[in-house]
C-alpha positions in Angstrom: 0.0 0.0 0.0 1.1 3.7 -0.5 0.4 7.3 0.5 1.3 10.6 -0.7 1.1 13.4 1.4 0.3 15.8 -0.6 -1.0 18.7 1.4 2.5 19.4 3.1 4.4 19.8 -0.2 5.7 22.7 -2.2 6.0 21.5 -5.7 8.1 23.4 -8.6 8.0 23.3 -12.2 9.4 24.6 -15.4 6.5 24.2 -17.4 3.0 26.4 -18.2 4.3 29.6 -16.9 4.4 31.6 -20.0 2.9 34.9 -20.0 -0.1 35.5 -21.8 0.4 39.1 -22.0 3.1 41.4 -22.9 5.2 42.8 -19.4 5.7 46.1 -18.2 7.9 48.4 -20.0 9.8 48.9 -16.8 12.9 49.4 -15.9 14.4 48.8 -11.8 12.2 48.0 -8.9 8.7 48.2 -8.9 8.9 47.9 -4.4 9.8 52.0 -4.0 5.9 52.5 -5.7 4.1 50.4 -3.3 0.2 51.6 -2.8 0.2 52.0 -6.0 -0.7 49.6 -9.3 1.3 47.7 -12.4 -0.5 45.4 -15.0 -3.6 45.8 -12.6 -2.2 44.5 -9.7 -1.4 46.2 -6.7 2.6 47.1 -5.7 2.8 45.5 -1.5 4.7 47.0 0.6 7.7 45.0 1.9 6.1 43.7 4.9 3.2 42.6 3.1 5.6 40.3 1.0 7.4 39.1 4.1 3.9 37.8 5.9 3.1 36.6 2.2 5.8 34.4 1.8 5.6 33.2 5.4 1.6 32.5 5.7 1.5 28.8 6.1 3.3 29.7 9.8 5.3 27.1 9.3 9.4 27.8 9.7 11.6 25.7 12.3 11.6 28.6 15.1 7.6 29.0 15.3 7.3 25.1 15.0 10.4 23.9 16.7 10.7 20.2 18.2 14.5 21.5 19.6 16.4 21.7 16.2 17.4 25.1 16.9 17.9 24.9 20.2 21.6 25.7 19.4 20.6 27.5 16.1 22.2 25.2 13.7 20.1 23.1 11.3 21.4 19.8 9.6 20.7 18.4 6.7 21.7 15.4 4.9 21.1 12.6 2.2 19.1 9.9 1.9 21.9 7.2 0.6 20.0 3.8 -0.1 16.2 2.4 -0.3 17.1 0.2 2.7 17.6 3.4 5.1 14.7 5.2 3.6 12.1 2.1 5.0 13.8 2.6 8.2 13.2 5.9 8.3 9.7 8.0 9.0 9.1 7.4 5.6 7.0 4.3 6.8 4.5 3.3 9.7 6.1 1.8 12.7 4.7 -1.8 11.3 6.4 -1.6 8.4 3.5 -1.9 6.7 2.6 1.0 4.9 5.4 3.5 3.2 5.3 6.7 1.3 5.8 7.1 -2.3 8.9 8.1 -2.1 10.0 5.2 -1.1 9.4 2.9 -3.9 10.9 5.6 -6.4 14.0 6.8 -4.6 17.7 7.1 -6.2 20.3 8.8 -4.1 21.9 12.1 -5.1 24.6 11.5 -7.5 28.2 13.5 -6.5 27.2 16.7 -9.1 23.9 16.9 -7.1 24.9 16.7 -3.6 27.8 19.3 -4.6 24.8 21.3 -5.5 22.9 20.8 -2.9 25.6 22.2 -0.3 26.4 24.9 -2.4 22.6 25.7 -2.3 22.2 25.2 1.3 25.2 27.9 1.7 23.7 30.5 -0.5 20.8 30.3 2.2 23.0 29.9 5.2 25.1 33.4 4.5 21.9 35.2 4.5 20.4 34.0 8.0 21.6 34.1 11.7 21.4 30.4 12.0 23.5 28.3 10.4 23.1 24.7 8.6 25.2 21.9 9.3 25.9 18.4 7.0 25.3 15.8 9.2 23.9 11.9 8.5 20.7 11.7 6.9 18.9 9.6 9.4 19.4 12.8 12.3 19.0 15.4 9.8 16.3 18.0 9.6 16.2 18.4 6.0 16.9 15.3 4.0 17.5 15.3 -0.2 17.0 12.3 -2.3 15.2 11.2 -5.7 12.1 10.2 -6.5 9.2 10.5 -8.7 7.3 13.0 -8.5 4.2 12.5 -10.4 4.7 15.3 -13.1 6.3 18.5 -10.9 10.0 19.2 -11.0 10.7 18.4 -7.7 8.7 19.6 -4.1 9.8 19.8 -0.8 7.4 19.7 2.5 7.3 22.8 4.6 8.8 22.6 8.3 6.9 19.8 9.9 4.6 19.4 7.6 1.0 20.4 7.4 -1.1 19.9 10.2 -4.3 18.6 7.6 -2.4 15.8 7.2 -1.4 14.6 10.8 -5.1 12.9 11.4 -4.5 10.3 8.1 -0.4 9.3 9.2 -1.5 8.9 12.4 -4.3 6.7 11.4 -1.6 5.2 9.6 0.9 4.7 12.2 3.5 7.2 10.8 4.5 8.4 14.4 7.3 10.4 13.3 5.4 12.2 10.7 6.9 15.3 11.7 10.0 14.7 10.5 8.5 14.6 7.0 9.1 18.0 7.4 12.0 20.3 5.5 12.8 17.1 3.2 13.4 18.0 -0.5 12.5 15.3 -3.3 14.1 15.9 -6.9 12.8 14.3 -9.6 15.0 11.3 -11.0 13.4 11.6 -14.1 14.0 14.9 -15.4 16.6 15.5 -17.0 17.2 19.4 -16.5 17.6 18.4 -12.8 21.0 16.9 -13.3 22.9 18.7 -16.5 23.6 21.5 -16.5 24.7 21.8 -12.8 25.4 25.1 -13.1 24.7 28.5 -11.5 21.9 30.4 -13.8 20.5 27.4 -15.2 17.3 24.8 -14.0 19.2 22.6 -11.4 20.4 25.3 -9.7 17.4 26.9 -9.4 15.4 24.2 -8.7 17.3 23.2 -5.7 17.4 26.8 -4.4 13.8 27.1 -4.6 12.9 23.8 -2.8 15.4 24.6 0.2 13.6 28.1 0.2 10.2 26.0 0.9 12.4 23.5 3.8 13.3 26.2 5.7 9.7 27.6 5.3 8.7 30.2 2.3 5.9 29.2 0.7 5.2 30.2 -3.4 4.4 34.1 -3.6 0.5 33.1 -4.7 -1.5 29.6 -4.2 -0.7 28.0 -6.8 1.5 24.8 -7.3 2.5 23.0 -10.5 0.4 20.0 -9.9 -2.8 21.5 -8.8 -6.3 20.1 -10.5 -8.8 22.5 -8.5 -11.6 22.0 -11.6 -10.9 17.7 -11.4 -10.3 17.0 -15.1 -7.2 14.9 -14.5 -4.8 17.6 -15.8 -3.0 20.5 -14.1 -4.4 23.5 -13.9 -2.9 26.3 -15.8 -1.1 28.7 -13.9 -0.9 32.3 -15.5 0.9 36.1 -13.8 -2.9 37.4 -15.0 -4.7 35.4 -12.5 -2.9 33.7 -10.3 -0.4 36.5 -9.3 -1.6 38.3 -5.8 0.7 41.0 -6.2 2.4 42.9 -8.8 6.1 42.1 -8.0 5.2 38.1 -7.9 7.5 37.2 -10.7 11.2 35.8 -11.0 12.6 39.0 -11.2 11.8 39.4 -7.2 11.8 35.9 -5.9 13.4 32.7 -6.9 10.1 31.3 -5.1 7.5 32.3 -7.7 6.3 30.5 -11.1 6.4 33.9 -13.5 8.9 34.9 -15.6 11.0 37.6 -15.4 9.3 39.6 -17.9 6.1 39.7 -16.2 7.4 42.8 -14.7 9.6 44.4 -17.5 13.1 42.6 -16.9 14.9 40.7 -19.5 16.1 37.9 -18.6 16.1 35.5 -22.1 19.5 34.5 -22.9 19.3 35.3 -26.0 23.1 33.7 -27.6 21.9 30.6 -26.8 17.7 31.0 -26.9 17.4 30.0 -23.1 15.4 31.4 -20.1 18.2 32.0 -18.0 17.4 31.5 -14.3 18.2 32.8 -10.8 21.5 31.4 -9.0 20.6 32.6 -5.9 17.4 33.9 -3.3 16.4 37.0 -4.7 16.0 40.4 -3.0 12.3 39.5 -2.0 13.5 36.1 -0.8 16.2 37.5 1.4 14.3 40.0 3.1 11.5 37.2 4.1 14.0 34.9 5.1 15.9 37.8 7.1 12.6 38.3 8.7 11.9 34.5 9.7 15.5 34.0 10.9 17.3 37.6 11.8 20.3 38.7 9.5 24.0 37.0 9.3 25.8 40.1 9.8 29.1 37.9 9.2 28.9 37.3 5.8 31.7 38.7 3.6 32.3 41.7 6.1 35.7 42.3 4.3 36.4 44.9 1.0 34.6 42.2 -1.2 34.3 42.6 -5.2 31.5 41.1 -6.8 30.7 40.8 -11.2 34.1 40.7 -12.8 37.5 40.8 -10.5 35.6 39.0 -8.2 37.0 38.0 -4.7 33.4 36.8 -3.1 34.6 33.0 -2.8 31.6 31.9 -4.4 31.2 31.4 -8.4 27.8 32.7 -8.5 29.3 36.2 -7.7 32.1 35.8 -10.2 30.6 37.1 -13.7 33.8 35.4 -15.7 32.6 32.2 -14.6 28.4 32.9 -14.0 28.0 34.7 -17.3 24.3 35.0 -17.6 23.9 35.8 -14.0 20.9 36.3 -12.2 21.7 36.8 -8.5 21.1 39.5 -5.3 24.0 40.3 -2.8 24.0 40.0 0.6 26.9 41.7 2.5 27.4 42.4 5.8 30.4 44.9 6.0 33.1 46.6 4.3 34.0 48.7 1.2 32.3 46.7 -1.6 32.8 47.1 -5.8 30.5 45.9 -8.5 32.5 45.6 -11.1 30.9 45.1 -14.5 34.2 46.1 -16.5 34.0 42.4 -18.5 31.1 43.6 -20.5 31.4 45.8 -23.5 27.8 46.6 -23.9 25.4 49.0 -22.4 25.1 48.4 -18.4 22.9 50.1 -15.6 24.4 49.7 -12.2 22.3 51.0 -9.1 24.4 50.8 -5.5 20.9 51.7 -3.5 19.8 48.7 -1.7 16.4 46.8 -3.1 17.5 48.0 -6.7 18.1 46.2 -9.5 21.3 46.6 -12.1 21.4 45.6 -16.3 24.4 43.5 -17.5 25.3 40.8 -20.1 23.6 39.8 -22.7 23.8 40.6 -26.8 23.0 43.7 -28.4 21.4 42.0 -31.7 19.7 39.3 -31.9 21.4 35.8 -33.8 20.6 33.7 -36.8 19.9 30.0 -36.1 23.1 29.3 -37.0 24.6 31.6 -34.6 22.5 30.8 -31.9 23.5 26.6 -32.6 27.3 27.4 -32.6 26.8 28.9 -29.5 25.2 25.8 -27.9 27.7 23.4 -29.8 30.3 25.1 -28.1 29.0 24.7 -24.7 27.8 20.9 -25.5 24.5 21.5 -26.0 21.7 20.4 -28.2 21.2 22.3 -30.9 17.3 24.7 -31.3 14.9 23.5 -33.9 13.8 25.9 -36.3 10.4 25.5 -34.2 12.2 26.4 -31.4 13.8 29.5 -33.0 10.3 30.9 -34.2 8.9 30.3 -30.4 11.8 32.9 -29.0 11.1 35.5 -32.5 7.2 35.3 -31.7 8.0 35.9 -28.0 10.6 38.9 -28.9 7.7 40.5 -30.9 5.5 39.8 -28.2 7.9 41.7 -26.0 8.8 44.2 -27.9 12.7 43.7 -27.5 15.0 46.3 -29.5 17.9 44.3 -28.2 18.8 40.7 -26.4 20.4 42.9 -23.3 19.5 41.3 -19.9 18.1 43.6 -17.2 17.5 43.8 -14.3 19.2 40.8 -13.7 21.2 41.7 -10.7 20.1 43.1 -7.5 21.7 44.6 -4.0 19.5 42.9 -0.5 17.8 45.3 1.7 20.0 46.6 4.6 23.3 45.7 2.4 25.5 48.3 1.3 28.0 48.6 -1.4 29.7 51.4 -1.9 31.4 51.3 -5.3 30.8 50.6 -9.0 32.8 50.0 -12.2 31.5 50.2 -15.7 32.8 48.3 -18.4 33.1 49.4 -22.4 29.2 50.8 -23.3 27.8 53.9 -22.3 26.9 52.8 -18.7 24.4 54.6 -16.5 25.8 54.1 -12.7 23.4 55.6 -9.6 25.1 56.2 -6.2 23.8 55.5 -2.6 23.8 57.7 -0.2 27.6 56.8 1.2 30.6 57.9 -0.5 30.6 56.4 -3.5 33.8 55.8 -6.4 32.5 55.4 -9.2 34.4 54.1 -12.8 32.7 54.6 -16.3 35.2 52.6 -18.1 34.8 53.1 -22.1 32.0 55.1 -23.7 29.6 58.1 -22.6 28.3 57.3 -19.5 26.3 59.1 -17.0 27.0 59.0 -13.3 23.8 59.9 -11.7 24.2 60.9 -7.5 21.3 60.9 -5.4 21.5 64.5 -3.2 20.4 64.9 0.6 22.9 61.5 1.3 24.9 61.5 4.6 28.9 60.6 2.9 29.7 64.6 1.7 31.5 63.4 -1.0 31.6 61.2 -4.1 34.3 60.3 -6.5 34.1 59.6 -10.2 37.4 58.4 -10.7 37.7 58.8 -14.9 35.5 61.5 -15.9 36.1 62.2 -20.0 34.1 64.7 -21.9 31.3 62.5 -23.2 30.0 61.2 -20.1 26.8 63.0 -18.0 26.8 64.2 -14.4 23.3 63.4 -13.1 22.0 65.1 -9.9 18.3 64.8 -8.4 18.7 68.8 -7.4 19.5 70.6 -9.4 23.4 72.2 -9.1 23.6 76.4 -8.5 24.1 78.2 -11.4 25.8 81.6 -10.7 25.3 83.8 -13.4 22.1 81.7 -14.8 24.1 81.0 -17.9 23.9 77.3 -18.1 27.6 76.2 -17.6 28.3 75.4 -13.9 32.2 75.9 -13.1 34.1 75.6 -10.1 37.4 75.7 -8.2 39.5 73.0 -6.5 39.1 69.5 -6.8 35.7 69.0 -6.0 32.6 70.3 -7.4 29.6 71.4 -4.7 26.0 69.6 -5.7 23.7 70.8 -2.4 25.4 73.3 -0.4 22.5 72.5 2.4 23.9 69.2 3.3 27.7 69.4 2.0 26.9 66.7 -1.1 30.2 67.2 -3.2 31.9 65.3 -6.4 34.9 65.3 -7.3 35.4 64.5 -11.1 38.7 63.0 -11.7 39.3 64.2 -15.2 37.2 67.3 -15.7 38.2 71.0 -15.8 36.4 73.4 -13.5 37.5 76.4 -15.3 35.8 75.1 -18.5 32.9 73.3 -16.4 29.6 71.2 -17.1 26.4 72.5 -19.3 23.5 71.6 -18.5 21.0 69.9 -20.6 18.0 69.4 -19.8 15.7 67.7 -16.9 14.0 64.4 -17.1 11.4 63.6 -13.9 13.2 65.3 -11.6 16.6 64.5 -12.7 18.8 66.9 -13.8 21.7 66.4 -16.9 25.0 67.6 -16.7 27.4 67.1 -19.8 30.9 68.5 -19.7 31.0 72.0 -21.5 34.1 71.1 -23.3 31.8 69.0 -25.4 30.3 72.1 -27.2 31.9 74.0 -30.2 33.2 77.8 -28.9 32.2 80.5 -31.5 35.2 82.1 -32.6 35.5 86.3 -33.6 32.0 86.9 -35.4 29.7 83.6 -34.6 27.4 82.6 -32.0 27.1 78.8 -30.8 23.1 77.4 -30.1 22.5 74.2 -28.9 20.0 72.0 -28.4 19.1 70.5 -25.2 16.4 67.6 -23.9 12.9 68.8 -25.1 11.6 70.9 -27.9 13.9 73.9 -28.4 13.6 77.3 -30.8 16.8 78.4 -31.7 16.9 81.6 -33.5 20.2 82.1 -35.5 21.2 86.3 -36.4 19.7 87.5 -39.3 22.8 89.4 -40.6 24.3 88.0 -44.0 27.4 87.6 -43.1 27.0 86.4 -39.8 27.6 82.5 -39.4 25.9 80.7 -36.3 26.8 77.1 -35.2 23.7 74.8 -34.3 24.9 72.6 -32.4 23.0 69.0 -32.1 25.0 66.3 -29.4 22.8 63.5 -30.7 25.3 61.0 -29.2 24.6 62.1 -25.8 23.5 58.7 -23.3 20.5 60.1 -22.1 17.6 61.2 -24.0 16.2 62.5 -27.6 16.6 65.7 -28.0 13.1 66.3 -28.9 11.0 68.4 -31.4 13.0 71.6 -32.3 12.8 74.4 -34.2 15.6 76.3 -36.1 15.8 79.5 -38.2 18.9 79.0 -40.9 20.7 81.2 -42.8 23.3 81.1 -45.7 26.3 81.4 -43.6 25.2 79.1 -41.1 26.4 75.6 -39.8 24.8 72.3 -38.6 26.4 70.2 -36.3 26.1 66.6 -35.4 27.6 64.2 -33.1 26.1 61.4 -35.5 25.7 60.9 -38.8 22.2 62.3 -40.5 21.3 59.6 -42.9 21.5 60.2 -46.4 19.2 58.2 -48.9 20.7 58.7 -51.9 24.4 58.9 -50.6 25.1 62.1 -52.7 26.2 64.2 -49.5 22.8 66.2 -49.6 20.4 65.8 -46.9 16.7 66.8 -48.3 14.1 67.3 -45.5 11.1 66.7 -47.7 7.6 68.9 -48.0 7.5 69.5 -44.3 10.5 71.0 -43.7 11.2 68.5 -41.2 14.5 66.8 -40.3 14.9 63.5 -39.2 18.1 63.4 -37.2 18.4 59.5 -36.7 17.6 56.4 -34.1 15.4 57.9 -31.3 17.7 61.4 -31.3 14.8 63.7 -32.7 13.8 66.3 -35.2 14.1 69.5 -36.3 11.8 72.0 -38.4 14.5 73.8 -40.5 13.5 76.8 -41.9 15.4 78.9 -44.1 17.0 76.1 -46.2 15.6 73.2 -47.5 18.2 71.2 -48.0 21.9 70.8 -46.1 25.4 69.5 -47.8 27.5 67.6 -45.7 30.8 69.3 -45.4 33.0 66.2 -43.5 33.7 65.4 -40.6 35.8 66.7 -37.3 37.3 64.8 -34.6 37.9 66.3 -31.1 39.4 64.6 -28.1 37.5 61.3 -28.9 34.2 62.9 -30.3 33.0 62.6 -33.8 31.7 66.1 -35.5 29.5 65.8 -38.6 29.3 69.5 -40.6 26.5 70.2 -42.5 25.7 73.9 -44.2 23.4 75.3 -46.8 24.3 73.8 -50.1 27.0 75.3 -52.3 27.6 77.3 -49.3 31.0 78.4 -48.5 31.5 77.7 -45.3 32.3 74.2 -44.0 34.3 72.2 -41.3 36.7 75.5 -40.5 33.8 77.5 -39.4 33.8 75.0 -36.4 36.7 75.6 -33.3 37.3 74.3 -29.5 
């Protein structure tokens, strides 16, 4: 005879967790927005998640037999059949046994390796600690079975109590014990290859341990549940089975939705794979925090997590986790994320809760690509069924680019002070300590959050592309736009002493301002912009829609000036009044359709300046020549004037 008991387990699975909607076109944390609403559902609160994730009450403090007594929990393995039937996995006759019983396998060595590795990623985030011991003394116990269709399940900490009348009735005397043990499926392969952080296994085993030491899923739902009785599980959906708004795998390594239910991007797109968390997420570690206080040992030194990385644990080390999808927990010290190994685009946010954007492809592969991507790592290669399944789903999405984001995140109540770009244009946000912060390669924009408590920041390789972000905006002495100073250091809110000092810039020559963008104000170094020489005037265009009026003398010769490379935003609807003497200039190229050097605006007078950069309504010319173009100090200057005009790339100086 056999019994499952059901009601006490927590069962994962990969499959029917596709959206059926498109996500969110969000970008960060949804959690500082709480009250309010995202793809109608409503944004909790922090401490609503925490009592969400722990409503069964069952965790091994509330419910404890003595295991934590001396706050260490074991755990173990289940080695052979014969020790299972001598365990509380059957009556005290002998008689009756549980279905795991008949189905078990022991771990093999990859997935006990995993398991410990697992149980540590838990273990640095709690006060209490978890001990290997011998399975038949252990509180939470890992072996093989089959699990009826799920990926794997694990029972919650002593099980439910719905079930204690029926083993009693049975004579399972020990049925408490059930409690905390994690069952993997022997019988599915993803479970066993790759054993590696960001893909299934890992996160399957993280997940289960998650529900031993007490969370449960973020909504009711489970992947074998048949509520309407037709034999088949029911299917489980973000729409309506999602009881909150962040309840997706962006948050929690606990929930069934993907990542882009709530705007993040985490497809792997090289090798057409969901990629998948390595570690408890930031949701995860703040419930688990709240269950079992905070490890305020872990990694208390200067540690260095992404690239560089001196965290003693490969999930932290992006060289080795490439597509990683991981929160950080540290306790103390001066910390780095380092994102330097990328060359693409990356957003890295140092305030705690928040998420950062790393790895990934800028454009999207062929089959073929994809395929030598996957031979090269030894794996199968994608149909071309497969293939049309990810295109459909990047429509769906409405993807420009296979970038991941939002893939890494810093735990409430950790802080890490510094941050290192790698070779795009990066965007990198500050906390409110003292920060050092380093761009790397391309434009990028170094955004400081005013009213902190450190005084003083550092960008340590400021170069005249990048943008100087503030969220109050910096005094402006004469009202003229261009904010100079003296010294090393640069003063953002005299009020509370907020300073920067820009490694790299020139205070005499100082920053221009650009523009503001909810509540954010743009600072670009003021060496970017042509100087008019004797006789001209410079305009330039900044974020929104602009009217720049040139002189209307005939021999006078104005410079519009257009940074359309700039990191940050379009620059918006403008409006210009041209003359004959005038020039145009660029820090892209305008695109011309019929490769003749002439750019034509068409009926409307309009011009298109490329990409997502903007437009301008040109009047006094209907056409421009392109004249060539001017490097300065690493930035590309493309001179258009009127056509068969005389004046061309010398009318422009620095």
């Amino acid at each position: 005879m056999t019994f499952e008991a059901s009601g006490s387990t927590a069962g994962f699975n990969d499959g029917g967790t596709y959206n059926d909607g498109g996500p969110v076109p969000l970008a960060a944390s949804l959690d500082p927005n709480a009250g309010g609403t995202s793809n109608d559902k409503t944004i909790w609160t922090l401490d609503q998640i925490n009592a969400n994730f722990n409503r069964s009450g069952y965790d091994w403090y509330t419910n404890n037999y003595g295991e934590l007594n001396d706050g260490v929990l074991n755990y173990g393995f289940w080695l052979n059949q014969e020790e299972l039937g001598n365990s509380y996995y059957t009556n005290v006759t002998g008689t009756v046994a549980l279905n795991e019983y008949f189905d078990f396998t022991a771990f093999n060595a990859g997935q006990t390796a995993l398991a410990q590795r697992s149980m540590t990623l838990w273990d640095d985030l709690v006060a209490i600690s978890f001990e290997q011991t011998k399975s038949g003394s252990a509180d939470i116990t890992f072996g093989n079975t089959a699990t009826g269709g799920a990926q794997a399940y694990a029972y919650l900490p002593f099980g439910s109590t719905d079930d204690a009348e029926i083993l009693a009735d049975f004579g399972f005397e020990d049925y408490g014990r059930l409690g905390g043990d994690v069952w993997i499926d022997g019988g599915v392969a993803s479970n066993f290859s790759p054993l590696t952080a960001s893909y299934y296994a890992q996160t399957t085993m993280v997940h289960e341990i998650g529900h031993a030491i007490g969370l449960s899923h973020p909504g009711d739902y489970n992947a074998l549940d048949d509520n309407d009785g037709d034999g088949v599980p029911d299917p489980i959906t973000y729409a309506s089975d999602a009881f909150y708004a962040q309840d997706s795998r962006q948050y929690s390594i606990m929930s069934y939705f993907d990542a882009y239910e709530t705007g993040a991007q985490h497809i792997d797109w090289a090798l057409l794979n969901f990629a998948y968390a390595a570690t408890p997420l930031v949701h995860d570690i703040a419930a688990i925090q709240k269950i079992y206080g905070v490890d305020q040992t872990t990694r208390t030194g200067n540690t260095v997590y992404g690239f560089n990385a001196t965290a003693d644990n490969a999930v932290y080390d992006f060289s080795a986790n490439t597509r990683p999808i991981v929160a950080i927990w540290d306790a103390g010290g001066t910390d780095t994320l380092d994102f330097s190994g990328w060359n693409t685009s990356s957003t890295i946010d140092l305030n705690q809760g928040a998420f950062s954007s790393g790895g990934g492809v800028d454009d999207f592969l062929t089959l073929e690509q994809v395929n030598a991507n996957r031979a090269a790592l030894g794996f199968a290669a994608r149909s071309q069924a497969s293939y049309d399944f990810y295109e459909d789903l990047k429509t769906q999405l409405g993807l420009k680019s296979g970038l991941f984001t939002d893939n890494v995140s810093i735990a409430y109540g950790a802080v890490i002070e510094n941050a290192i770009g790698g070779g795009g244009n990066d965007r990198i946000i500050g906390n409110e300590v003292a920060n050092a912060l380093t761009g790397g390669a391309g434009r990028d924009i170094f955004e400081l959050r005013s009213g902190g408590t450190s005084g003083a920041d550092r960008i340590t390789d400021w170069s005249r592309g990048d943008v100087l972000a503030t969220t109050k905006a910096i005094n402006d002495a004469n009202g003229d736009g261009i904010i100079t100073w003296k010294g090393a250091s640069l003063t953002l809110d005299g009020s509370d002493g907020d300073r920067v000092e820009l490694v790299g810039a020139q205070g005499s020559s100082g920053l221009r301002l650009m523009g503001s963008i909810d509540g954010v104000f743009y600072y670009e170094d003021a060496r970017v912009r042509p100087v008019a020489s004797s006789g001209q005037k410079v305009y330039e265009s900044g974020f929104g829609n602009d009217v720049l009026r040139g002189r209307t003398t005939a021999s006078a010769t104005d410079v519009f000036f257009f940074d359309t490379a700039n990191p940050v935003s379009s620059l918006g609807k403008d409006t210009v009044s041209f003359t004959k003497n005038d020039i145009f200039v660029t820090t892209t190229k305008l695109a011309d359709a019929n490769n003749d050097n002439k750019i034509t605006f068409g009926k409307n007078g309009v011009l298109d300046l490329g990409g997502d950069h903007g437009s301008v309504a040109l009047s006094g010319t209907s056409a421009l020549e392109y004249d060539g173009v001017v490097t300065n100090n690493g930035t590309e200057y493309y001179v258009y004037s009127n056509v068969g005009s005389a004046v061309g790339v010398g009318a422009l100086h620095f």
